[in-house]
SERO-4910 file (N, C-alpha, C, O; in steps of 0.05 Angstrom, whole numbers):
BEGIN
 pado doro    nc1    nc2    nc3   cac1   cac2   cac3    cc1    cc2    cc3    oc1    oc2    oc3
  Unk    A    299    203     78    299    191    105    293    161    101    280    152     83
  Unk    A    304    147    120    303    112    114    284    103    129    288    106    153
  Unk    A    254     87    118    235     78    134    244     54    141    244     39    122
  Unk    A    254     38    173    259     22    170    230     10    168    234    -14    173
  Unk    A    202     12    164    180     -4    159    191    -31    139    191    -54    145
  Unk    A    197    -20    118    205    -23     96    220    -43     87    241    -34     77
  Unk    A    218    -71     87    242    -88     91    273    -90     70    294   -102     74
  Unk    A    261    -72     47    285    -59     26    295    -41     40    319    -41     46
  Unk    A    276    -21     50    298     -4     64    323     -9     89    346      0     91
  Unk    A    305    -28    107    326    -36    129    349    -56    110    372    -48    115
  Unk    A    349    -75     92    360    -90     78    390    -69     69    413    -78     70
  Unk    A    384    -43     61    404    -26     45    407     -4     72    424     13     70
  Unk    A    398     -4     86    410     -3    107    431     -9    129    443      8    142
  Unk    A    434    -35    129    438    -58    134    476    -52    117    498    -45    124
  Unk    A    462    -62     90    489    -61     76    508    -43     69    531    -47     61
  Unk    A    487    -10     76    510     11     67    535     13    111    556     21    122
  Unk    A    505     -3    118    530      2    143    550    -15    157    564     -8    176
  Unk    A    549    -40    143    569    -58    141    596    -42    127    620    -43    133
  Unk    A    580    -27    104    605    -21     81    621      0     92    644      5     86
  Unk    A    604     13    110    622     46    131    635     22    141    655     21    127
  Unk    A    636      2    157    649    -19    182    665    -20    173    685    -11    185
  Unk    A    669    -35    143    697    -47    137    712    -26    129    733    -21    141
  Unk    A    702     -9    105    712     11    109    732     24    124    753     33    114
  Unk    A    724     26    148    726     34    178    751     29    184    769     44    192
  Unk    A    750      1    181    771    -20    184    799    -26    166    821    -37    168
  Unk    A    782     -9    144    806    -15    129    824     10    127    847     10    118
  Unk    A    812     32    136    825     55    138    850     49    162    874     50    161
  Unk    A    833     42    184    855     36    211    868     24    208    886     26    225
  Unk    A    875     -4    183    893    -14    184    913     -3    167    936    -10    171
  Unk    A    907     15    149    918     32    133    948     55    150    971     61    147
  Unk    A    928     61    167    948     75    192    966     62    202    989     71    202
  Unk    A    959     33    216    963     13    241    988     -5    238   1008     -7    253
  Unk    A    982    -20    212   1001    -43    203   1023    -32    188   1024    -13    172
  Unk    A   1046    -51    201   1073    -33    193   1088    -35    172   1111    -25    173
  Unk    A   1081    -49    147   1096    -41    121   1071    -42    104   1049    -50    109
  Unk    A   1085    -28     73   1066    -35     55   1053    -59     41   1035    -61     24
  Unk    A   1068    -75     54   1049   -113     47   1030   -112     70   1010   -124     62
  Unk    A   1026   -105     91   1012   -107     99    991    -90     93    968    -98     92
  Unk    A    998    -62     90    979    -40     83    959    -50     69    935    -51     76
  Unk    A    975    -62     33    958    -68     17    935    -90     25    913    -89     14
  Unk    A    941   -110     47    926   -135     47    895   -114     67    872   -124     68
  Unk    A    901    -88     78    876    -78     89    865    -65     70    840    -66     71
  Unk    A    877    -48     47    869    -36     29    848    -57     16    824    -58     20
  Unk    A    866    -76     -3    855    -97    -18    833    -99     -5    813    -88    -13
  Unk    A    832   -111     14    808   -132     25    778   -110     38    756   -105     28
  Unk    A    789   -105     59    775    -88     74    757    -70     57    733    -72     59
  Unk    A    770    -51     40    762    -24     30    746    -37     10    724    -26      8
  Unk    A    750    -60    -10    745    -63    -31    708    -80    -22    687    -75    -33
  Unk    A    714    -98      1    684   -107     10    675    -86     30    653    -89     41
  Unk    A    689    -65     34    672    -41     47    650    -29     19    626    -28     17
  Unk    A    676    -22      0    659    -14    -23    633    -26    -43    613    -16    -52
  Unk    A    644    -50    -43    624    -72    -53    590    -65    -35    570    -55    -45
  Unk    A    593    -75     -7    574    -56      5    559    -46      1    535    -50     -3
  Unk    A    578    -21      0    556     12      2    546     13    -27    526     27    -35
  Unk    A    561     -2    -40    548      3    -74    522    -20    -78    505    -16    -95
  Unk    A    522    -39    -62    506    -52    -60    476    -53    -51    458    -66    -60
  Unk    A    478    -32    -28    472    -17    -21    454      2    -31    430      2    -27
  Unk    A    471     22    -47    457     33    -65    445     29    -77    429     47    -84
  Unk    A    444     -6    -93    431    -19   -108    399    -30    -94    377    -32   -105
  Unk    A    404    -33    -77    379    -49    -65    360    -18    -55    336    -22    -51
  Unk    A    369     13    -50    359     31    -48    348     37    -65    324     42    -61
  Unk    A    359     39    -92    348     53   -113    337     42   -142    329     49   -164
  Unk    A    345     11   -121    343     -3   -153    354     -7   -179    375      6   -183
  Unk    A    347    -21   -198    361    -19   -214    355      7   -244    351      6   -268
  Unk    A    358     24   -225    349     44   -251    377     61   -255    398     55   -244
  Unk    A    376     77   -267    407     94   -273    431     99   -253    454     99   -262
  Unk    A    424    105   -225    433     98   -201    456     69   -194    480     68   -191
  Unk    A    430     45   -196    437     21   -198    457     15   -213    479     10   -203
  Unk    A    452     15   -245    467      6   -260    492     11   -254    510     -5   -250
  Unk    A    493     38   -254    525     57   -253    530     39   -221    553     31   -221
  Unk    A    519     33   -202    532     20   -178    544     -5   -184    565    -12   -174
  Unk    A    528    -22   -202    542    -49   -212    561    -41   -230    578    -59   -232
  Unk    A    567    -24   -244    587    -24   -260    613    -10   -242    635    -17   -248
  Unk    A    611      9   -222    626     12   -206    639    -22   -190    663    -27   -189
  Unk    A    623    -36   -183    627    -63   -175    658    -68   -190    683    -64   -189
  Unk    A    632    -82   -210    657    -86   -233    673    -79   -237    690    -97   -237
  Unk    A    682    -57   -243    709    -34   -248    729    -37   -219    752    -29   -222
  Unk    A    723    -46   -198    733    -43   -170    751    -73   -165    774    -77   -157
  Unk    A    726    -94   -173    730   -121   -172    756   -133   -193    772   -151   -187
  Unk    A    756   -119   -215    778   -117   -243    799   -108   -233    819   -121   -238
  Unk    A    799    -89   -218    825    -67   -219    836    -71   -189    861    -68   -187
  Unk    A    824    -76   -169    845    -79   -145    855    -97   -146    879    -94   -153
  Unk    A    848   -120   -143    868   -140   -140    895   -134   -153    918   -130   -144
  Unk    A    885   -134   -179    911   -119   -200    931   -100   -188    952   -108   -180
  Unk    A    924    -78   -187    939    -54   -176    947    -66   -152    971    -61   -146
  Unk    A    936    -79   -136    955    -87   -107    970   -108   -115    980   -117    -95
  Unk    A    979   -124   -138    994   -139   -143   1013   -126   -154   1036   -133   -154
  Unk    A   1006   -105   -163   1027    -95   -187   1047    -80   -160   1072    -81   -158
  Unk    A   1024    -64   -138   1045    -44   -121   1065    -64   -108   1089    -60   -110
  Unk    A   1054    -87    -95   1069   -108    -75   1101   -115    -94   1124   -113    -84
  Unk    A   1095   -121   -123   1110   -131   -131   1138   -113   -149   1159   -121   -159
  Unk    A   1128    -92   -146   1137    -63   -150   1153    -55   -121   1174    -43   -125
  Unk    A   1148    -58   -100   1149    -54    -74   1179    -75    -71   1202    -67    -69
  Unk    A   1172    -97    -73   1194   -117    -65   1217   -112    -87   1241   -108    -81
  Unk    A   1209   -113   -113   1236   -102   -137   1251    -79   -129   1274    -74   -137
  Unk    A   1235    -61   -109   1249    -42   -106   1267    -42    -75   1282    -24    -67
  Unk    A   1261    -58    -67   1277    -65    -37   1262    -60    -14   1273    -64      8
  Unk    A   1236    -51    -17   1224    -43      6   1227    -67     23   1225    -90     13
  Unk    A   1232    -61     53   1247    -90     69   1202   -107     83   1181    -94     84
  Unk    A   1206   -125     86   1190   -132    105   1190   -127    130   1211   -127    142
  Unk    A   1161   -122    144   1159   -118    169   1181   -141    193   1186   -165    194
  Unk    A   1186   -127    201   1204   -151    226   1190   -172    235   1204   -191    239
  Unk    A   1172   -174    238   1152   -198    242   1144   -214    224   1127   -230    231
  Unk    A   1151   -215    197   1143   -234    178   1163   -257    173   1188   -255    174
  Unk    A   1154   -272    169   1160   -302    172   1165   -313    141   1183   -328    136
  Unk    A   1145   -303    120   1143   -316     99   1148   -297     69   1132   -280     63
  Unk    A   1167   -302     54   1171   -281     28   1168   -300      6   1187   -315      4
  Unk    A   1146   -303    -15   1138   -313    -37   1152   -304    -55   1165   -319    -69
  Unk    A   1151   -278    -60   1167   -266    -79   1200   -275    -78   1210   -282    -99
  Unk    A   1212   -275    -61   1238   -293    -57   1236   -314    -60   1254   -324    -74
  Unk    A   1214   -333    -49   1217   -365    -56   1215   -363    -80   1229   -380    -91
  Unk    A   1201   -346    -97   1194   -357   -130   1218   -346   -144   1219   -356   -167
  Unk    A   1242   -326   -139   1271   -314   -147   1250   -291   -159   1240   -293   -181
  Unk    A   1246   -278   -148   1232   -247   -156   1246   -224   -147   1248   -201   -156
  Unk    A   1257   -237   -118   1279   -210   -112   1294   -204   -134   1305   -222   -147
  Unk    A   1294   -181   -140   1315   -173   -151   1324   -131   -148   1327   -112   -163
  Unk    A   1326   -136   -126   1331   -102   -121   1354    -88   -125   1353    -63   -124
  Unk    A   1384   -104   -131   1402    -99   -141   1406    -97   -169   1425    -88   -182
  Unk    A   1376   -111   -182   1380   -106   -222   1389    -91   -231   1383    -70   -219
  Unk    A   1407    -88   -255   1423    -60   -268   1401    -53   -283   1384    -70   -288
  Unk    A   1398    -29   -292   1385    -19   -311   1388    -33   -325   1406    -51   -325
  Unk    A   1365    -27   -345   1365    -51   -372   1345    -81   -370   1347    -98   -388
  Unk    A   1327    -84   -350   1316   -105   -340   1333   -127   -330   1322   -149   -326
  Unk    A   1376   -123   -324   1386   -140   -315   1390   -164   -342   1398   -188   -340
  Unk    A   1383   -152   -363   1385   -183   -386   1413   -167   -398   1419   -144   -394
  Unk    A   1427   -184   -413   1444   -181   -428   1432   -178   -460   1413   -191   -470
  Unk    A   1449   -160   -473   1434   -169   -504   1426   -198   -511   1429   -217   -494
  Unk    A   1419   -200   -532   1419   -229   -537   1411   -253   -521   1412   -276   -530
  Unk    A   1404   -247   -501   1400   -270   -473   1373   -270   -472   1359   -250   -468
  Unk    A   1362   -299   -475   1335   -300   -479   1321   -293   -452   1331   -295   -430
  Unk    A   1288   -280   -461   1281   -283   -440   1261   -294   -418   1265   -290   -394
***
């Protein structure tokens, strides 16, 4: 049970319920927003400082003893790997033709010549053609 007497306890209090919020938030946008560029930007963001949070959270609960540690290294492992994986899906996403929402205005991946959803097998290179 959580004493809020306790100013650690209200503190991880505090932070595991910020981390349900975004969380929260990042699920609904998960549902809400209408393609997968947008999905990922609630996934990425939302879920990942929801998570940051609750693991934080955990940290200021239990300290830094076996608990802790494994929560900062969860950090870590989270902080490494999303961004990544939501670059890799977005950019995976657009190679493959997935269209943009009707309401977007701006395609990076086109300004930089990244479209390429018509590529032939083969990565589109010719033998011999540098790359």
């Amino acid at each position: 049970m959580i004493d809020f007497g306790s100013p650690r306890e209200t503190v991880a209090f505090v932070l595991l319920a910020l981390g349900v919020g975004f969380d929260l938030l990042g699920c609904i946008g998960l549902v809400r927003l209408p393609d997968v560029y947008n999905r990922l930007q609630a996934g990425t963001k939302c879920v990942t400082l929801g998570t940051f949070l609750l693991l934080l959270g955990v940290v200021v609960r239990f300290g830094l003893g076996g608990m802790g540690w494994k929560a900062l290294l969860c950090i870590w492992f989270i902080a490494m790997t999303s961004p990544t994986s939501a670059h890799a899906i977005a950019r995976a996403a657009h190679r493959s033709g997935v269209p943009l929402a009707a309401g977007s205005v701006l395609d990076r991946y086109r300004e930089a010549g990244e479209a390429r959803a018509a590529e032939p097998a083969g990565g589109g290179r010719e033998e011999g053609a540098a790359p």
